[in-house]
C-alpha positions as CSV (number, residue, x, y, z in Angstrom):
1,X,14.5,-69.8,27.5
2,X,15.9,-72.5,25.5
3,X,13.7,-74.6,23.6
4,X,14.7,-78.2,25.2
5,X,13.7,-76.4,28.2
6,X,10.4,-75.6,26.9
7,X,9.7,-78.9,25.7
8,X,11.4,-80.2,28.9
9,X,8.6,-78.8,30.8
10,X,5.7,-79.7,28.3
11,X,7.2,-83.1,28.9
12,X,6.8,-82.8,33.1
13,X,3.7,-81.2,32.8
14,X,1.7,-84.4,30.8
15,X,2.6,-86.1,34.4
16,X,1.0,-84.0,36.5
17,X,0.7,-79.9,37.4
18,X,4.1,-78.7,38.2
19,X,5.3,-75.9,41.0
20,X,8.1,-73.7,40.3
21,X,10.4,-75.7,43.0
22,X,10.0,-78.8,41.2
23,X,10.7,-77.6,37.8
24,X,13.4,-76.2,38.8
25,X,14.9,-79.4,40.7
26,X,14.2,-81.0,37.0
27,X,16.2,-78.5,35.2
28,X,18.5,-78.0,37.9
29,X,18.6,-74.3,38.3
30,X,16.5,-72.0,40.9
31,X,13.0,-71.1,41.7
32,X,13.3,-67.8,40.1
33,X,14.3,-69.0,36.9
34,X,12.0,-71.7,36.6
35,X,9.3,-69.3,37.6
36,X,10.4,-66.9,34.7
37,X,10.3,-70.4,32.0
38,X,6.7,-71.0,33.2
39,X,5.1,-67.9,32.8
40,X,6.9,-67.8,29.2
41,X,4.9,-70.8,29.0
42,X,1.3,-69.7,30.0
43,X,1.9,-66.2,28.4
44,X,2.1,-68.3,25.1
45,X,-0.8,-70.8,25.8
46,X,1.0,-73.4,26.5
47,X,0.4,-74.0,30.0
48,X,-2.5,-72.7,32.4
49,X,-2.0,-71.4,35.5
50,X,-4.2,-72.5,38.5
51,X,-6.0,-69.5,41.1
52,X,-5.4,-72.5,43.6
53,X,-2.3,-72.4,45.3
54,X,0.3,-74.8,47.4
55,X,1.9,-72.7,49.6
56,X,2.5,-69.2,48.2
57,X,2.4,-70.6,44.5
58,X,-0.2,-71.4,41.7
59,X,-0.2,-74.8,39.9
60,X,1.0,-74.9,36.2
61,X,-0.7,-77.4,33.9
62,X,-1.7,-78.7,30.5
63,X,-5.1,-77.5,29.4
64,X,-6.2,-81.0,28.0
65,X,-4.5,-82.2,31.3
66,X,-6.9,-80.2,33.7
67,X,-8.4,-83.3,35.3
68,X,-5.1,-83.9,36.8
69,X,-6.0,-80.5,39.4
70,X,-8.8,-82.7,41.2
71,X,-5.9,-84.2,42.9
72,X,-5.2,-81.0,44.5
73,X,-8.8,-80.3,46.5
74,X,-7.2,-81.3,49.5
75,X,-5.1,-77.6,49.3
76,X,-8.2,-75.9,49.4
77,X,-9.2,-74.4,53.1
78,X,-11.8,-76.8,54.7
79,X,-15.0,-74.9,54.2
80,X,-13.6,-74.6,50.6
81,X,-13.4,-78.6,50.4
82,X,-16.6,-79.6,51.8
83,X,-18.4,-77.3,49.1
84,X,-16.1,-78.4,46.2
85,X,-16.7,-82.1,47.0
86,X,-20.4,-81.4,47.3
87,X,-20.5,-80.2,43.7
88,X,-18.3,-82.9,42.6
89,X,-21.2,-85.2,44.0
90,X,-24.1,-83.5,42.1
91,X,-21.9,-82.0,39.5
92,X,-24.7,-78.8,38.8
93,X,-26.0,-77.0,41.9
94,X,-28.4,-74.5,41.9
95,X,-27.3,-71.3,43.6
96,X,-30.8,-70.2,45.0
97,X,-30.9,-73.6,46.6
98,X,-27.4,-73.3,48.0
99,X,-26.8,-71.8,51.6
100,X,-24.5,-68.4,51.6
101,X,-21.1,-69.9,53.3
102,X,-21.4,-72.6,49.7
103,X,-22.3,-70.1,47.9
104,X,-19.0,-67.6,48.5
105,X,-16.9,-70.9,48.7
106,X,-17.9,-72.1,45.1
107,X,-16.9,-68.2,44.3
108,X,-13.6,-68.8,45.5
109,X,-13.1,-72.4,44.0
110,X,-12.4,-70.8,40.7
111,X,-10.4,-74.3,39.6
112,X,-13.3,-76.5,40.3
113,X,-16.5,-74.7,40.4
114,X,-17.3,-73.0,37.0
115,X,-20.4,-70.5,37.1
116,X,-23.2,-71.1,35.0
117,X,-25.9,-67.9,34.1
118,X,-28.6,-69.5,32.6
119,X,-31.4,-67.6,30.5
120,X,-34.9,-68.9,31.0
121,X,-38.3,-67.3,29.7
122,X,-37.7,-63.6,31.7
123,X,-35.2,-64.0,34.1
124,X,-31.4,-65.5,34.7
125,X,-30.5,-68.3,37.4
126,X,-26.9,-68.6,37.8
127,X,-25.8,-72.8,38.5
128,X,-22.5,-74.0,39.3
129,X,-20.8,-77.0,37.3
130,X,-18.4,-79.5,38.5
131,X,-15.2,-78.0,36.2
132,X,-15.0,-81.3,34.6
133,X,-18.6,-81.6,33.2
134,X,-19.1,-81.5,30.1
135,X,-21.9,-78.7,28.0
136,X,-24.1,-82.3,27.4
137,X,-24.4,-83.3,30.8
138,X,-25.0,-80.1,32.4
139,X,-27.7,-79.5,30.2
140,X,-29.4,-82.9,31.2
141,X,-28.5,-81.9,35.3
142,X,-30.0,-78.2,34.6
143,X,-33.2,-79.5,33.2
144,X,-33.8,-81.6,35.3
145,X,-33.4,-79.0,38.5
146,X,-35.9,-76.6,36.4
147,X,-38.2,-79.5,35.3
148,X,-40.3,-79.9,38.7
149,X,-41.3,-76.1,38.6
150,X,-40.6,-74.8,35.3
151,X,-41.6,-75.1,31.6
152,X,-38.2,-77.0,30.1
153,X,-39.7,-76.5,26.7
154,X,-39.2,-72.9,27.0
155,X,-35.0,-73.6,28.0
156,X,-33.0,-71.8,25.4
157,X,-29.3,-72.8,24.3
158,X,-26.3,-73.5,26.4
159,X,-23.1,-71.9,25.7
160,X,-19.9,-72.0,27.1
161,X,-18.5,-67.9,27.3
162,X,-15.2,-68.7,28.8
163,X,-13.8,-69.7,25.5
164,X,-16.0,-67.3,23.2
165,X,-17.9,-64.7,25.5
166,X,-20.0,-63.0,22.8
167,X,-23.4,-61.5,24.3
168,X,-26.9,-63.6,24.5
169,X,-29.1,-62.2,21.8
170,X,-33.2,-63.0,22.0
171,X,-34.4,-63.3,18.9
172,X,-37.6,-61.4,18.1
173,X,-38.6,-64.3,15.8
174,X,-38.8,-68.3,16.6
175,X,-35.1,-69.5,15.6
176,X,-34.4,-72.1,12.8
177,X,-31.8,-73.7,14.1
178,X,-29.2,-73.1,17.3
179,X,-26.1,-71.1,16.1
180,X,-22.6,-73.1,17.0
181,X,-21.1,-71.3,20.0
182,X,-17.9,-73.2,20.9
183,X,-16.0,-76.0,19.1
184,X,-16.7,-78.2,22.5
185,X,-21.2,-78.3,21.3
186,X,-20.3,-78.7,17.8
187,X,-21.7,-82.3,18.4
188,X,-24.3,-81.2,20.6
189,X,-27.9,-82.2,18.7
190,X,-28.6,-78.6,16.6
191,X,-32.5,-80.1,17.3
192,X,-32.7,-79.9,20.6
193,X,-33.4,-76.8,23.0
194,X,-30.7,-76.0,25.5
195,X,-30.5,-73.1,28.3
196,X,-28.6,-70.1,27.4
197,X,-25.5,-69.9,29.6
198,X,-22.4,-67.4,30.4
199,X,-20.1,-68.7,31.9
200,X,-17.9,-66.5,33.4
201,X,-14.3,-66.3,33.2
202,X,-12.1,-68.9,35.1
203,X,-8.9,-66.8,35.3
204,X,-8.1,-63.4,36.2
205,X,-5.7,-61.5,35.3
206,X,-3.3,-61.2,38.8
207,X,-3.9,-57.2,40.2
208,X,-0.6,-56.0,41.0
209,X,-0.1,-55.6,44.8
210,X,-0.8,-52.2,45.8
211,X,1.5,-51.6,49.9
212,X,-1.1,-50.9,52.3
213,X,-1.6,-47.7,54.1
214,X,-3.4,-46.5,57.2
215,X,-7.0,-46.5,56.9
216,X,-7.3,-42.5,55.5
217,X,-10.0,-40.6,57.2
218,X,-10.9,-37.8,55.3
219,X,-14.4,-38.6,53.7
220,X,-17.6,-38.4,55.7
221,X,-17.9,-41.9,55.7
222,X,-14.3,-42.8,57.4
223,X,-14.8,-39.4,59.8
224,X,-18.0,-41.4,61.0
225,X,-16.6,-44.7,61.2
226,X,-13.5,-43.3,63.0
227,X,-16.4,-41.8,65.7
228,X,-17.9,-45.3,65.7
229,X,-14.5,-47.0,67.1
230,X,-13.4,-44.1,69.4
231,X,-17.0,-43.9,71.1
232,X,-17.0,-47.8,71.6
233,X,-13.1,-48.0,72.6
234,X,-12.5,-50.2,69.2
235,X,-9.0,-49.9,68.4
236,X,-7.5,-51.3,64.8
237,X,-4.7,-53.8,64.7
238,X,-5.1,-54.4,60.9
239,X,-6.5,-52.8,57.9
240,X,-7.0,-55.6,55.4
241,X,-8.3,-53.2,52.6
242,X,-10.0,-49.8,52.4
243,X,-11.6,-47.9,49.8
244,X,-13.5,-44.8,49.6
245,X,-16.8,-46.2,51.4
246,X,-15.6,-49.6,51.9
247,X,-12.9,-50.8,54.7
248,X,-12.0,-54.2,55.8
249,X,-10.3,-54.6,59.1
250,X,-9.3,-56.6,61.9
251,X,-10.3,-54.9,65.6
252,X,-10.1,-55.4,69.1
253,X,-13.6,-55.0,70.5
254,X,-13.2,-54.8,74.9
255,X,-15.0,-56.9,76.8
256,X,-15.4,-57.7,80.3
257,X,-12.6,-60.9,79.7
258,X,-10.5,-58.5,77.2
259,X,-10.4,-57.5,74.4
260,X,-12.0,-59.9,71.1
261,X,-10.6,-59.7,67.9
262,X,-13.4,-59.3,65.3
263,X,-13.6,-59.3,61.4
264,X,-14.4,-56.3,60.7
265,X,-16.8,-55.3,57.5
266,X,-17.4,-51.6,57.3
267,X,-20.0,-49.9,54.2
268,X,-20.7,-46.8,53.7
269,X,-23.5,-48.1,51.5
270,X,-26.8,-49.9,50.8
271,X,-25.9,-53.6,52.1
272,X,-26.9,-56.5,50.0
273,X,-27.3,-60.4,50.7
274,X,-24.2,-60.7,48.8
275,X,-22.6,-58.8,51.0
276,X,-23.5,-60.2,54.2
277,X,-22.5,-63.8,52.9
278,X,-19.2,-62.8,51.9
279,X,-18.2,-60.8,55.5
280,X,-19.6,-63.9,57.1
281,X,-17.7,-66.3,55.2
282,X,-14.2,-64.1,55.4
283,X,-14.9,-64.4,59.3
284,X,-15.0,-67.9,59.4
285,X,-11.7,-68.3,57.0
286,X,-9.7,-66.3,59.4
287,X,-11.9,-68.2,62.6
288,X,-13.2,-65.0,63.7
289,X,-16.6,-63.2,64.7
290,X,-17.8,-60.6,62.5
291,X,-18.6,-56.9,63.1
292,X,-20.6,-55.7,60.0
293,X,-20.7,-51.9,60.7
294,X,-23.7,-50.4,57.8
295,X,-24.0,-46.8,57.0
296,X,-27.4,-47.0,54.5
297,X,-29.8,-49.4,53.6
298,X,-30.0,-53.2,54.4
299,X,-31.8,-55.0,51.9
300,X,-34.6,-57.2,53.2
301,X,-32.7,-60.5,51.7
302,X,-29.6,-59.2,54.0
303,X,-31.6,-58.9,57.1
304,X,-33.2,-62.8,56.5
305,X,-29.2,-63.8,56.0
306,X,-28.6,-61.9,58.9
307,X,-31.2,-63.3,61.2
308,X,-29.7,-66.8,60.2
309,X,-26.4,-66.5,61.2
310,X,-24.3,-67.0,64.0
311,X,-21.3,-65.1,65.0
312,X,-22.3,-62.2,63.1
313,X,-23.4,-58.7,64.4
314,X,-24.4,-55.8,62.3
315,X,-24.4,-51.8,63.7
316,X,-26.1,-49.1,62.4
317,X,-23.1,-46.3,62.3
């Protein structure tokens, strides 16, 4: 790529994040091409590349420019939006206060919602930040969620472990004086005691898309789940993803108006909370009912979530 290229691009970006079509309107040559000149770019740190996407392709952008993505909530699904707005109103939420459809969503607003796992006295509470939030203010907004029921004065250090992920260490004896972390708290007060925080990483690294196959039936758990659908007269139209103990499908349940089409979430495997939250919320992205079909244990947590929700039913198989 030709270096008045490059700088070409540098140039576009500092207006605003950039998709391959319109890069390569700029530079007059194709898609292709100018997908090939951006990548150069984030391979090189020189751009970042958004998990959001407009159509079928990410946003590229400036990393002291990332305040320019805001303008792109709107390409988020609706679910999506409503929780990403919400944080963007209260700019730290708690997750144990947040209901389990906010919770996923947050998950999948990588862009906008980072993850916050703070360390206080014996256990971890994981909070979500407004992505443009600085260390400084969610340290003020995290104290003063813990402050009505917990000690504050016992709140370790906050740290940023996107940029520099190294492990939290408790230290057997009182510390002197909060190590520096990340350039961003190197003007945080070295006085004052902040929570201990990873934050987990923003970006990752694209999996390379594996064809799908029929759903293969040859462990106990896929011989019993094939049982499952033949005894019930459930037929398949489309196997999302399937792993050993672990398939995600779309079926065709009869009834006595035809036949439904259900979400389908089939574990061959203790189910979790988690778990429940996420099958629930990928049924109401693709505006479906959910089957949850369980071959183990269902935590008690699941069967509260469970119990709460509409439009969700779990089998035993």
């Amino acid at each position: 790529m030709a270096v008045d290229h490059r700088e070409r691009i540098l140039s576009l970006a500092k207006i605003g994040p950039l998709l391959p079509m319109q890069v390569a309107k700029a530079l007059n040559t194709d898609s292709l091409m100018a997908s090939a000149m951006l990548s150069e770019l984030v391979t090189n740190n020189k751009l970042k590349v958004s998990s959001l996407k407009v159509g079928s392709s990410p946003l590229y952008y400036l990393s002291e420019k990332k305040e320019q993505l805001a303008d792109y909530v709107g390409q988020l699904n609706d679910k999506e939006q409503t929780a990403v707005k919400f944080l963007q109103e209260k700019l730290v939420l708690r997750e144990k206060d947040l209901d389990p459809l906010t919770r996923v969503c947050l998950k999948n607003a990588k862009d906008f919602a980072y993850p916050l796992e703070v360390v206080f006295e014996d256990h971890t509470e994981l909070f979500w930040k407004w992505f443009l939030v600085t260390d400084q203010e969610a340290e003020i907004k995290i104290k003063s969620l813990l402050a009505p029921k917990e000690d504050v004065q016992q709140i370790e250090k906050i740290a940023e472990p996107a940029q520099q992920p190294a492990p939290v260490q408790k230290p057997k004896r009182k510390r002197k004086q909060a190590e520096k972390t990340t350039d961003k708290q190197a003007h945080l007060d070295e006085k004052s005691e902040l929570p201990d925080v990873k934050e987990e990483a923003k970006e990752e690294k694209e999996k390379p898309v594996k064809e799908k196959k029929p759903v293969s039936l040859i462990n106990p758990f896929a011989q019993k789940l094939e049982a499952f659908m033949k005894e019930n007269n459930i037929t398949i139209s489309e196997q999302i993803t399937a792993k050993k103990n672990e398939f995600e499908l779309i079926v065709e349940i009869p009834s006595p108006v035809g036949n439904i089409s259900h979400y389908c979430s089939a574990r061959g495997k203790k189910i979790t909370d988690a778990e429940v939250s996420q099958a629930f919320v990928q049924g109401q992205l693709r505006k479906l009912p959910v089957l949850l079909l369980v071959d183990g244990e269902t935590t008690k947590k699941a069967q509260d979530i469970l119990a709460s929700l509409k439009g969700i039913v779990k089998k035993d198989l």
